[in-house]
C-alpha positions as CSV (number, residue, x, y, z in Angstrom):
1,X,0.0,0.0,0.0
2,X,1.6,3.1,-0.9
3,X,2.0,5.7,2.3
4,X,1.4,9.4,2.3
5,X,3.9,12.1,0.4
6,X,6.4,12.5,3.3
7,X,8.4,15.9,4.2
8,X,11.9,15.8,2.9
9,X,12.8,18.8,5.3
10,X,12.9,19.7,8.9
11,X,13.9,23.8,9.7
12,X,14.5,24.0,13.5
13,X,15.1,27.2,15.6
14,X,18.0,27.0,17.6
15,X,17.2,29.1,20.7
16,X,14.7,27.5,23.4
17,X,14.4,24.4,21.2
18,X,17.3,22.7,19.7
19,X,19.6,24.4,22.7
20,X,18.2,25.6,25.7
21,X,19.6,29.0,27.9
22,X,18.9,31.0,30.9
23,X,18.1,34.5,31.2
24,X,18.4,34.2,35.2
25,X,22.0,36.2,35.9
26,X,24.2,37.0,38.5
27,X,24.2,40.5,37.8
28,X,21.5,43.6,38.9
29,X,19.3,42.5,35.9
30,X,16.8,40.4,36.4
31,X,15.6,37.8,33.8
32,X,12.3,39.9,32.6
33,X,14.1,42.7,31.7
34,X,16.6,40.4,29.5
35,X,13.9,39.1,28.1
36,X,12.4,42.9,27.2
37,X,15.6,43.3,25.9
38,X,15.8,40.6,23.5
39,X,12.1,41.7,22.6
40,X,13.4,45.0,21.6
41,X,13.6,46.6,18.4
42,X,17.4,47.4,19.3
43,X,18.0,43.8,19.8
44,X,16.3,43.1,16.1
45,X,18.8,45.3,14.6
46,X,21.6,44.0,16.0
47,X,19.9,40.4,15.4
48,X,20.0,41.7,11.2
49,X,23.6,42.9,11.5
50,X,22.5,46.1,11.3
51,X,24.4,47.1,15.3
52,X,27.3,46.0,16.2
53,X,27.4,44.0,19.5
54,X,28.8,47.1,21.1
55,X,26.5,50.1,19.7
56,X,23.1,47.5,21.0
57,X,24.3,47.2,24.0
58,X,25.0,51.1,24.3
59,X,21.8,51.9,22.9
60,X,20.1,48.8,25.3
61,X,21.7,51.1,28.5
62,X,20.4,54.4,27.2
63,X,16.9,53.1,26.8
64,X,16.5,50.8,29.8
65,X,19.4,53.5,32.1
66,X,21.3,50.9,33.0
67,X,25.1,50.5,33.0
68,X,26.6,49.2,29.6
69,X,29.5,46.7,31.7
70,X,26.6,45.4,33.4
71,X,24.3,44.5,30.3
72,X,27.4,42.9,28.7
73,X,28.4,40.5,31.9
74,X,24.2,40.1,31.8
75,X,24.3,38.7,28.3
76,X,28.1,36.8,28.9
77,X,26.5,34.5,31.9
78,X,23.3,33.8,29.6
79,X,25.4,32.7,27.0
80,X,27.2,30.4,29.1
81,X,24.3,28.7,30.2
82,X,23.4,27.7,26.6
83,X,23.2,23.6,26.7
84,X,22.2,21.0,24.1
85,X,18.7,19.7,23.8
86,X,19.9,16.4,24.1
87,X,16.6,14.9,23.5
88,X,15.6,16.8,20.4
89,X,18.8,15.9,18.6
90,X,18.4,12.3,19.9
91,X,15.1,13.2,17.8
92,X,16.1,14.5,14.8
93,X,18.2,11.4,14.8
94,X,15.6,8.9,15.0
95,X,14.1,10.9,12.6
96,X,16.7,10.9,10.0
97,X,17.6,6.8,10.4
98,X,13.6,6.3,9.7
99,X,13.7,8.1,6.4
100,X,17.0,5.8,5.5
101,X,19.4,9.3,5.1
102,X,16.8,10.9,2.8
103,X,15.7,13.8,5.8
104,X,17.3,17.3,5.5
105,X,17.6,19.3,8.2
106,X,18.5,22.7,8.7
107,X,18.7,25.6,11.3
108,X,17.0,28.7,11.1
109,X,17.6,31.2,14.1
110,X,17.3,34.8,15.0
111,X,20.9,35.1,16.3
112,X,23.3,37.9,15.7
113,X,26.9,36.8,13.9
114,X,28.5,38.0,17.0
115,X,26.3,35.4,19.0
116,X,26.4,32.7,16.8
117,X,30.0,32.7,16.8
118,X,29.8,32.0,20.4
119,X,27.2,29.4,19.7
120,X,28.9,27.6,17.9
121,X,31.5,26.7,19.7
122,X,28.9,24.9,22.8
123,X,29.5,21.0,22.6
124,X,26.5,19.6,20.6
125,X,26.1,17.4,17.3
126,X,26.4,20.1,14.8
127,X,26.4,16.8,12.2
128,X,22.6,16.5,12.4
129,X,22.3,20.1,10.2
130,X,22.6,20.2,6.2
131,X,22.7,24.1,6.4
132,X,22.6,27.0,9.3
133,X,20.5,30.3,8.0
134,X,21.1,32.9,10.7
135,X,19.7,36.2,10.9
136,X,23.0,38.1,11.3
137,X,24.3,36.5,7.6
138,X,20.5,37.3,5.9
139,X,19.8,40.3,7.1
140,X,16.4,38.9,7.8
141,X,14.8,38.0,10.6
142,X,11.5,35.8,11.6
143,X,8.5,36.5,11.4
144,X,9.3,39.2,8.3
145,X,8.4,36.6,5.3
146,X,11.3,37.0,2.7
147,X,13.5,35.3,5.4
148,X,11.3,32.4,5.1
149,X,11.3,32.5,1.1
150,X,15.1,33.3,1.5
151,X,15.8,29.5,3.0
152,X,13.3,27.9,0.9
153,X,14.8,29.3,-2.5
154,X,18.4,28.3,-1.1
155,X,17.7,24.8,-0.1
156,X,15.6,24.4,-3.2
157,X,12.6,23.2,-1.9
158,X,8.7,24.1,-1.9
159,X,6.7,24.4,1.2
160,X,4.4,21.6,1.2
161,X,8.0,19.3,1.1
162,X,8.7,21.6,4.6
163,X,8.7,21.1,8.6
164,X,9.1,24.5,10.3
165,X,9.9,24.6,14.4
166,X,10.0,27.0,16.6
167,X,9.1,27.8,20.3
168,X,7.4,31.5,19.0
169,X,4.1,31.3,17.8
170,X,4.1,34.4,15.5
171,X,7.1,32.8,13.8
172,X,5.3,29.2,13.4
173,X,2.0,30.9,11.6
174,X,4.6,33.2,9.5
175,X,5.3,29.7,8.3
176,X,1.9,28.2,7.9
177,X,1.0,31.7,5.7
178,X,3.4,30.2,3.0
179,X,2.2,26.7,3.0
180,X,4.8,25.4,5.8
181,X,3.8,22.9,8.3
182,X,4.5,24.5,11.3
183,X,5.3,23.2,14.9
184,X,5.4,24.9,18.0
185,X,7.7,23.9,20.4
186,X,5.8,24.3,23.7
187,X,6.2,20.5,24.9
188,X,8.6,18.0,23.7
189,X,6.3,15.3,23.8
190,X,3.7,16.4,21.9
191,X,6.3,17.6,19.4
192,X,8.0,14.8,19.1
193,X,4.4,12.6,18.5
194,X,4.0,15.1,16.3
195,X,6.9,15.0,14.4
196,X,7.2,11.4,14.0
197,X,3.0,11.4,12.7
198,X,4.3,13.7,10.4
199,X,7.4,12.0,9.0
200,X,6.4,8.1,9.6
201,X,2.8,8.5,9.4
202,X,0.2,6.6,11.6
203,X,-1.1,4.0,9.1
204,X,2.8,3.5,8.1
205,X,3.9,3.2,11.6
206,X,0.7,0.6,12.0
207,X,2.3,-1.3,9.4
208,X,5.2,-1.6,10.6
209,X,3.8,-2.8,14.3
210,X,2.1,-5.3,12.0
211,X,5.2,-6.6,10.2
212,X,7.2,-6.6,13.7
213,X,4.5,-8.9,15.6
214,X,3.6,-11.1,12.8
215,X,3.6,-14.8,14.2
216,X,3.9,-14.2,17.3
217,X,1.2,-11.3,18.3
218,X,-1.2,-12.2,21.6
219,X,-4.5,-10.8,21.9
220,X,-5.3,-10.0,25.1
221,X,-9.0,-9.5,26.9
222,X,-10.3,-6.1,29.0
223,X,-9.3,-8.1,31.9
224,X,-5.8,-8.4,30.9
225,X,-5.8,-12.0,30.2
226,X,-3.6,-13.4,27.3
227,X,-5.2,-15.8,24.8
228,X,-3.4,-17.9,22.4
229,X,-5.3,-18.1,19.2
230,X,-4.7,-17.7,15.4
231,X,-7.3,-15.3,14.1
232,X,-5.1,-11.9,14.7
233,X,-2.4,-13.9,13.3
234,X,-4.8,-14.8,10.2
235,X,-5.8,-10.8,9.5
236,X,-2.2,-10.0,10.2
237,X,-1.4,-12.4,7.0
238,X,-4.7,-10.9,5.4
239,X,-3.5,-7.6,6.0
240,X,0.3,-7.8,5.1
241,X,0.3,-10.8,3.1
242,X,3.5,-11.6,4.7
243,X,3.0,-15.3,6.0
C-alpha cells in the first residue's frame, strides 16, 4: 500500500528548542528585563547585523538606564548557560535513520553573527544540520516573510515538502501563511508525536507494528488476560500478506 507524500525537510530554531539557555543572571538585571531586551527593536537590529554588538548594548543602557558593563556581563552568563537539547537531537536522529538518510535538516535562528560565533563553539552534534541560515548572515529576521522564502529558494525546496519549528508562535503561523507545516515547540512530547506522525505517518507506523509482531502477536482480553489463538495472526497475514 503506498503511504502518504512525506516531508523531505525539517527547519528547526535553535534558541529555546534545539539548545536551551537561561536568562536568570548574576548581575542587577533580572531575567524579565533580558527578556524585554531581546524583545526589543534594538536587539532586532543588532539580530540583522544592522548594530554592532557594542552600539546595542550602548543603545540597550540608554533606553533601559542601566550600565553598559553590566548589560554585557548580563548577556556573557546567559550565553554560558546555553546547553544542548539532548533529547531533540536524539530526535532529529531517529528521525533521520527512519527516512533511511533521505531527511534534510536545517537551522534557522534569529541570532546575531556576534552570537552565533559563540554558539557555535557549545558541545553539541552540529552533524545533524545540512545548512545553518542565521539572521545576522540574511539580514532577515522571523516573522518578516522574505526570510522564510530566503531558505526555501536556497535549499531548493517548496513548502508543502517543509517542517518548520519554533518555540514563537508568530514565527510558526509566519510559516503556515506560505504553506509550511509549522510546529510549535511548547512541549517536547507532543512535538515529538508530532513530528514522528508527520514523518512516519500513523497507518505507516501501524504497518510496521504489524510486520514486527507477525507470528507471534497475543490478543489479550479487558481483563488483561492473554489468549493464544490464530485469528489476529490470520488478519495479520490478510492484511500484510506476509506469512
Amino acid at each position: 500500500m503506498p503511504f502518504p507524500k512525506q516531508p523531505k525537510a525539517l527547519i528547526f530554531d535553535l534558541g529555546d528548542v534545539l539548545f536551551n539557555w537561561s536568562p536568570d543572571t548574576k548581575t542587577t538585571i533580572p531575567a524579565g528585563t533580558m527578556r524585554k531586551f531581546i524583545s526589543s527593536g534594538i536587539w532586532g537590529k543588532y539580530e540583522c547585523g544592522h548594530l554592532t554588538q557594542a552600539v546595542c548594548y550602548r543603545e540597550l543602557a540608554e533606553v533601559f538606564s542601566l550600565p553598559v558593563p553590566e548589560i554585557a556581563e548580563a548577556f556573557s552568563q546567559a550565553r554560558d548557560s546555553l546547553a544542548p537539547n539532548e533529547a531533540m537531537i536524539a530526535l532529529i536522529h531517529e528521525l533521520k535513520k527512519a527516512s533511511g538518510g533521505n531527511l534534510h535538516v536545517y537551522a534557522m535562528s534569529n541570532i546575531s553573527m556576534e552570537d552565533y560565533a559563540v554558539l557555535s563553539t557549545k558541545m553539541a552534534d552540529w552533524t545533524i544540520f545540512d545548512r545553518v541560515f542565521t539572521s545576522g548572515h540574511a539580514g532577515m529576521r522571523k516573522p518578516d516573510i522574505p526570510f522564510y522564502s530566503h531558505v526555501l529558494q536556497e535549499v531548493n525546496l517548496s513548502p508543502s515538502e517543509t517542517v518548520f519549528i519554533d518555540d514563537k508562535i508568530e514565527n510558526v503561523r509566519a510559516a503556515r501563511s506560505l504553506g509550511i507545516a509549522g510546529v510549535q515547540f511548547d512541549d517536547f512530547s507532543r512535538v515529538a508525536y508530532s513530528l514522528r506522525t508527520l514523518f512516519e505517518g500513523p497507518v505507516k507506523r501501524g504497518y510496521e507494528y504489524l510486520y514486527r509482531n507477525a507470528k507471534r502477536f497475543a490478543s489479550v482480553t479487558d481483563s488483561g488476560i492473554m489468549v493464544s489463538e490464530n485469528f489476529a495472526q490470520l488478519l495479520i497475514l490478510d492484511t500484510t500478506h506476509d506469512a
